[in-house]
C-alpha positions in Angstrom: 24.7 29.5 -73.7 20.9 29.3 -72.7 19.9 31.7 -70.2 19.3 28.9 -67.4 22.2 27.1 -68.3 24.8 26.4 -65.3 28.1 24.7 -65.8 27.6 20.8 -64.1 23.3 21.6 -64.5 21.5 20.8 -67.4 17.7 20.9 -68.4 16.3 18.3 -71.1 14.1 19.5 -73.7 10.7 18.9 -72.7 9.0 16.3 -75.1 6.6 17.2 -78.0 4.1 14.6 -76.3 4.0 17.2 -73.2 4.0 20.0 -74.6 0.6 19.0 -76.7 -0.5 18.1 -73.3 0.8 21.8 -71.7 -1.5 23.2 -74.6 -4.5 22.3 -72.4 -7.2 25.0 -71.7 -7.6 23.5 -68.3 -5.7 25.3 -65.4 -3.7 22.6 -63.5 -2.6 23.2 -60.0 1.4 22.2 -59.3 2.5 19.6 -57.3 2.6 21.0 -53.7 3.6 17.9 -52.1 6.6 19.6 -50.8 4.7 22.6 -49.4 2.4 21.0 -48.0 4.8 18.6 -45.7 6.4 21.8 -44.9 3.2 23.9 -43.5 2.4 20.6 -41.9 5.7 20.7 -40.0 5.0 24.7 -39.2 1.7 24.0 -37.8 3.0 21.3 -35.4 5.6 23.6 -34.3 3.0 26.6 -33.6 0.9 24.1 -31.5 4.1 23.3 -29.6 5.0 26.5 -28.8 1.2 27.4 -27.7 1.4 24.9 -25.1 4.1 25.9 -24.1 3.5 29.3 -23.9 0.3 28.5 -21.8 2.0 26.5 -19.3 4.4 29.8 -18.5 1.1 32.0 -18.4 -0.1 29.9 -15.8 3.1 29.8 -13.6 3.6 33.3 -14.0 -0.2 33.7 -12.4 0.7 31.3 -9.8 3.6 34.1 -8.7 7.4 33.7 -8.5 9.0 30.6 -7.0 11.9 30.5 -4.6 15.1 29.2 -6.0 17.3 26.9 -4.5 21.2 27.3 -3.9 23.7 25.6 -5.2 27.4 25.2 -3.8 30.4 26.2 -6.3 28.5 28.2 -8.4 25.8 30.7 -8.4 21.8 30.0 -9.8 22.2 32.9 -11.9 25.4 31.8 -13.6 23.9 28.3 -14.4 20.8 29.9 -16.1 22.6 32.4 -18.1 24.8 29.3 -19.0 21.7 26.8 -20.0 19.6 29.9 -21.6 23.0 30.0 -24.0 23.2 26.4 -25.0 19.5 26.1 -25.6 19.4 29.4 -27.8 22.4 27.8 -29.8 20.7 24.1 -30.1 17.1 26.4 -31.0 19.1 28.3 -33.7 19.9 24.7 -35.4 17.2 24.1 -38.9 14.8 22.0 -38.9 15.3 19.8 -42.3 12.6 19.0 -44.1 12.1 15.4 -46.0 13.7 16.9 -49.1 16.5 19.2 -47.8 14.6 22.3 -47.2 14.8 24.5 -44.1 12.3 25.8 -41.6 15.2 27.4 -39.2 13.6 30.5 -39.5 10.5 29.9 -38.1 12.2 28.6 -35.5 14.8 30.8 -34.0 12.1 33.1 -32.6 10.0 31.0 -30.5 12.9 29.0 -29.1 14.2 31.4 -27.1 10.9 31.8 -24.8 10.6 27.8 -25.0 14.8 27.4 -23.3 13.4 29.9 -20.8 10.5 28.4 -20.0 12.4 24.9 -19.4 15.0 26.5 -17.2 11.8 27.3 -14.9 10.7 23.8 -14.9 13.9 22.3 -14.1 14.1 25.1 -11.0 10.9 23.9 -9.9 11.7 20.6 -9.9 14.8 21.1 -7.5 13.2 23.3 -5.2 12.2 21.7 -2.0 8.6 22.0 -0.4 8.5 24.4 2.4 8.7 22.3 5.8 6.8 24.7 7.6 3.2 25.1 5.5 1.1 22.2 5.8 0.0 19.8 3.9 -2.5 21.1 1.4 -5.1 18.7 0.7 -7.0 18.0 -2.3 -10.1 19.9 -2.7 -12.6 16.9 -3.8 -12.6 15.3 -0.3 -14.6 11.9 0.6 -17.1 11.6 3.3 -15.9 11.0 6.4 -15.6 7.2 7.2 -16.4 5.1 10.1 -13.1 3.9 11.6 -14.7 0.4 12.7 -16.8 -1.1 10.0 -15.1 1.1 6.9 -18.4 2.4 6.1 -19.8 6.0 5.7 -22.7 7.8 7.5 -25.0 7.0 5.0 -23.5 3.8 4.3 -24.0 3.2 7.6 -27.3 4.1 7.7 -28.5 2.4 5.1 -26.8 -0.7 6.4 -28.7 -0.8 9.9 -32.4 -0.1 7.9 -31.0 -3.2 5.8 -30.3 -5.4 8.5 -33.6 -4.2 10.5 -35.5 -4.7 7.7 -33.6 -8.8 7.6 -34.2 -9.4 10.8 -37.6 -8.6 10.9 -38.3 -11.0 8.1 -36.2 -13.8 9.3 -38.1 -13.4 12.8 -41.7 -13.4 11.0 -41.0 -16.9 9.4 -39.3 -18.3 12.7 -42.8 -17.3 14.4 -45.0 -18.2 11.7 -43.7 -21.7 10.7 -43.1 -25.1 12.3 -39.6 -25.4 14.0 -38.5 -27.8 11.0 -38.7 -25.5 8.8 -36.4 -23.1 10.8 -34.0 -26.0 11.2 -34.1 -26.3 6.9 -33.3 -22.7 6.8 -30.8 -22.5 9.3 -29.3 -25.6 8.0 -29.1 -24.2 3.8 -27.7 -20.2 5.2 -26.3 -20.5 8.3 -25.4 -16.8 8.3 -29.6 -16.9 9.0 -28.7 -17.6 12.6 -25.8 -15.2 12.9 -28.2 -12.0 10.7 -31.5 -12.7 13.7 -30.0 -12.7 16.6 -27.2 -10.0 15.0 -30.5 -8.0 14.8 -32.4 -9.1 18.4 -29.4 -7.7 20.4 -30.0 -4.5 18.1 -33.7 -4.2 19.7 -32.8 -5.5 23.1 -30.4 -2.2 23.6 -34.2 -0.3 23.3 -35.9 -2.4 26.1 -36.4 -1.0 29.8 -35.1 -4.2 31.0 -33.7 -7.9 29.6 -35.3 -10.8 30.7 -32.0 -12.7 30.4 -30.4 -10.2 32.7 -33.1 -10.7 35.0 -32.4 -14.3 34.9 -28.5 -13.8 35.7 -29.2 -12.0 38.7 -31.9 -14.3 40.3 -30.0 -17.8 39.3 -26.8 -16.2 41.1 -28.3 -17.0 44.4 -29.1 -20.7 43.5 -26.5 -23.6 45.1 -23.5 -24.2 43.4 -23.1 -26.9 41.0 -27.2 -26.6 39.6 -27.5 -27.4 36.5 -29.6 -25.1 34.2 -31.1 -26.1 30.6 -31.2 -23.0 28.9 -33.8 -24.0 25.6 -33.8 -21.5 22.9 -30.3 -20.1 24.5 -29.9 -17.3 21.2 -26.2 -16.3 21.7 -25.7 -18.3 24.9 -26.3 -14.7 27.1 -26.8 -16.5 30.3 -23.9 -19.2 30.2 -21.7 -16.8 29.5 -23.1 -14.3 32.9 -23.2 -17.4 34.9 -19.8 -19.1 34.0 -18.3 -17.2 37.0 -20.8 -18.4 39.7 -20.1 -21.9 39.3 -23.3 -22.6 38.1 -23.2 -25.3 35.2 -25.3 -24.3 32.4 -26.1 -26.1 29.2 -27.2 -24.3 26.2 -29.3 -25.4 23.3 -30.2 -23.7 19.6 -30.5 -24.5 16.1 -26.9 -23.6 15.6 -23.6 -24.6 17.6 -21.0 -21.7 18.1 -18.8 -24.8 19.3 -18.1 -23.4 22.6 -21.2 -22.7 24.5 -24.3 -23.5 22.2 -25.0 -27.5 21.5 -27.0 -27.5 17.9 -30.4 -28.6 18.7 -33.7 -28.2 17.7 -35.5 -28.0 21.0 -39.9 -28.1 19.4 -38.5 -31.9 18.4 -36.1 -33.6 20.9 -33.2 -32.4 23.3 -30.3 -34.2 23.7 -30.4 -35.1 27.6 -31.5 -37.7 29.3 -34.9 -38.5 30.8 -38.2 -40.0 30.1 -41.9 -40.0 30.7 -44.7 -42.0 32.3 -44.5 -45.3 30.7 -48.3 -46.5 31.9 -51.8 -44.5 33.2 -49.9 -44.4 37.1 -48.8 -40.5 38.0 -44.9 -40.1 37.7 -42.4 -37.8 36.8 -40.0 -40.1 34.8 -36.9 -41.0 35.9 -33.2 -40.3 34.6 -33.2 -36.5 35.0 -29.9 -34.3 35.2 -31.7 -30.7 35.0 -32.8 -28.8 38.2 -34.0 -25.6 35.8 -35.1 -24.8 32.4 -35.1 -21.6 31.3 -37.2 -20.4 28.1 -36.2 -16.6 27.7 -38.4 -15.3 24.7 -37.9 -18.6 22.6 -41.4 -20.1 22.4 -41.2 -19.8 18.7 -42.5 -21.5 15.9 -46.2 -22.9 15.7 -45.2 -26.3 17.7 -43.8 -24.1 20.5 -46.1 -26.7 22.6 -43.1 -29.4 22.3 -40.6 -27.8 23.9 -42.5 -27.1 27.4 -43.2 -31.4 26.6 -39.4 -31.5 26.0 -38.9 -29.4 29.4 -41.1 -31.8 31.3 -39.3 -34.7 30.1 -35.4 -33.8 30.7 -36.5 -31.7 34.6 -35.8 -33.1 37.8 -38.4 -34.4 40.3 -39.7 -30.6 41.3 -37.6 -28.9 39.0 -38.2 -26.0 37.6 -39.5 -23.6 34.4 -38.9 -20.0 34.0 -40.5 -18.9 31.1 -40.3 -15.4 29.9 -42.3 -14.0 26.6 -43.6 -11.1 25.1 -46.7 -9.7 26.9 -48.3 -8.7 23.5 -48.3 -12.6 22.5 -50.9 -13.1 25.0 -54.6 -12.5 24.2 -55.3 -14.4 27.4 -52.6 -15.6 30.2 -55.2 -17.9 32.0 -55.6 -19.9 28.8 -51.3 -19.8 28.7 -51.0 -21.2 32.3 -53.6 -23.6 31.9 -51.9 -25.5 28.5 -48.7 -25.6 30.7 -50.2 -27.1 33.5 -51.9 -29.8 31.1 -48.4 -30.8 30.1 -47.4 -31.5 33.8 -46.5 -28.2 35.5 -47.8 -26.2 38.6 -47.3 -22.3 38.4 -45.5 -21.1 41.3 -45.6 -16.8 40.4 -46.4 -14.7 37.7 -45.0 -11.2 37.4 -46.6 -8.8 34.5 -45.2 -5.2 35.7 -43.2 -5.4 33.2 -44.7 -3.5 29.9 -42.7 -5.5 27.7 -42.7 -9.2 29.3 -44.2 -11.2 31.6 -42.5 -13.9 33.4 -43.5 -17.1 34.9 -42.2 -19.8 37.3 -43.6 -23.2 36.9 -42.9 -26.8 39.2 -42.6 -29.9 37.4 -45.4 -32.8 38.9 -46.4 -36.1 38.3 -48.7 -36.8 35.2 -49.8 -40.2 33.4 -48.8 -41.3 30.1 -51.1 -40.2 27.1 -51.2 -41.8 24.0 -50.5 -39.9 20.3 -54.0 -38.7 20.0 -54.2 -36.8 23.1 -50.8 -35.8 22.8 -51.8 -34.2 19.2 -54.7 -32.4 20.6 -52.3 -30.6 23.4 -49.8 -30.4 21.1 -52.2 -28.2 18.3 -52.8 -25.5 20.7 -49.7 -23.5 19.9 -52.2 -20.5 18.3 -52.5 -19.4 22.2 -50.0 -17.4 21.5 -49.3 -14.8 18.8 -46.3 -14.2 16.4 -44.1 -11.8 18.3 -44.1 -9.1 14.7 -42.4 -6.2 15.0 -43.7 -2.9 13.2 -42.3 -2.3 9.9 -40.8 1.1 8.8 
């Protein structure tokens, strides 16, 4: 019998072929395709049980945990129980792809690895401590404004935005003709909403509001007057007057649908009334207004056309109140006097004011003019200057 030679095992002779082959100076490696799956598995394993092994380091730092009852049977009990049936299922081999065993390298590190489990699955029962409050996480957000969902900054940087908006929606409003304003109000109407968004920004820094100021002295007139406000922004004095029975009509290039009727007040205004129709001195005929107001809105370079509109739609001795910025004026003589030209007598002037000056006007008889002389009147909107606020 050969010397490897086992009953039911028997090994071929090897060929001549491969044994001239075997003869070969040249060292050849053996095939360690087995091996090599099996020190693959072993390294998975280690790396396994590292991470493991870290996670228990870092609960062990954290210190111990409380452990939570359980009726019929004792916490103790139950993990000498589990520790058991995980050593047993640890103890199992690993096969490897050709029937080879790895149970060995095994059986060691499984023990730590059932423990380690039993921890988790404590933790995971235990209940958080009603008494300690909530900890919160460390990376917390800036603190946001309840209102308008915004941050500080956010919030800051919002109102130098919408400053910055305003003041170049107001500069175009003051340097063009009103039809352009209409255009641009017409193609954005959120243009409307942004200015006057902004003006009520700057009013909260004036000493006084002229519109207020208007409130309070129009709450002494009869009932039933009826007051044109021209240029009306958010319809401020409607709305203070619509308790005093005081009918009040308000005009501006955009309707709110409530209060504001969309007009564009340098051009036409929808009310009735007319002017002289030959050279005799009248005062038209067909009026409904007994006031017009004109609270800062002498905008745009036609501003002119409104105190003609004014003229046109006012009562026989009606009158204007016209309040405006006392920087627009480089002379207030030269103002009164194009007023008067268009058919108006002052009545008082009141500059104590450091930011406005206010002015009462009655409506008189005037002849007709024709276009020509209407056009020269008309061109002298440069009286005033753009109301420009300072940029920051």
């Amino acid at each position: 019998m050969a010397l490897f030679e086992v009953p039911g095992w028997s090994v071929p002779t090897v060929p001549v072929s491969n044994l001239a082959q075997s003869t070969s100076k040249k060292r050849k490696r053996p095939a360690a395709q087995d091996a090599d799956k099996m020190q693959s598995a072993e390294v998975n394993l280690d790396r396994l049980m590292q991470k493991l092994g870290s996670v228990r380091n870092q609960e062990d730092k954290q210190g111990p945990t409380k452990k939570k009852k359980k009726q019929g049977r004792s916490t103790r009990a139950l993990g000498t129980d589990d520790q058991h049936a995980t050593s047993n299922k640890a103890r199992e081999k690993v096969s490897s792809p050709h029937g080879g065993s790895i149970g060995s390298a095994v059986e060691q590190p499984a023990k730590g690895g059932s423990g380690l489990r039993k921890k988790i699955k404590q933790k995971k029962n235990l209940k958080p401590d009603a008494g300690k409050p909530e900890q919160r996480p460390r990376n917390v957000s800036p603190v946001v404004d309840e209102v308008s969902g915004l941050t500080s900054l956010q919030k800051g940087m919002k109102e130098s935005l919408d400053g910055a908006r305003f003041r170049w929606i107001n500069e175009l409003l003051y340097k063009s003709d009103s039809s352009e304003a209409v255009r641009m109000m017409k193609e954005d109407p959120a243009v409307f909403h942004d200015y006057h968004s902004g003006f009520r920004h700057q009013v909260q820094s004036w000493p006084s509001n002229p519109v207020s100021h208007y409130i309070s002295q129009l709450t002494s007139y009869p009932q039933n007057t009826l007051i044109a406000d021209l240029g009306c922004g958010d319809a401020a004095l409607a709305r203070g007057l619509s308790l005093k029975k005081l009918k009040v009509l308000s005009f501006d290039l955009i309707s709110d649908r409530a209060y504001i009727v969309a007009a564009d007040i340098c051009s036409s205004v929808p009310l009735p009334g007319s002017e002289p129709s030959s050279s005799q001195m009248s005062e038209g005929e067909a009026q409904v207004v007994d006031v017009v107001v004109c609270a800062l809105s002498l905008m745009g370079t036609n501003w002119p056309r409104c105190i003609r509109e004014a003229w046109r739609i006012l009562k026989p001795g009606g009158e204007l109140k016209i309040a405006e910025v006392a920087s627009r004026f480089t002379d207030a003589d030269e103002f009164v006097s194009l007023i008067s030209s268009i058919g108006f007598k002052m009545k008082a002037k009141d500059d104590h004011n450091s930011h406005f000056t206010l002015f009462e006007f009655k409506k008189v008889a005037r002849a007709s003019r024709t276009d020509k002389e209407w056009s020269k009147v008309m061109s002298k909107g440069d009286i005033l200057k753009p109301c420009e606020y300072k940029r920051r």
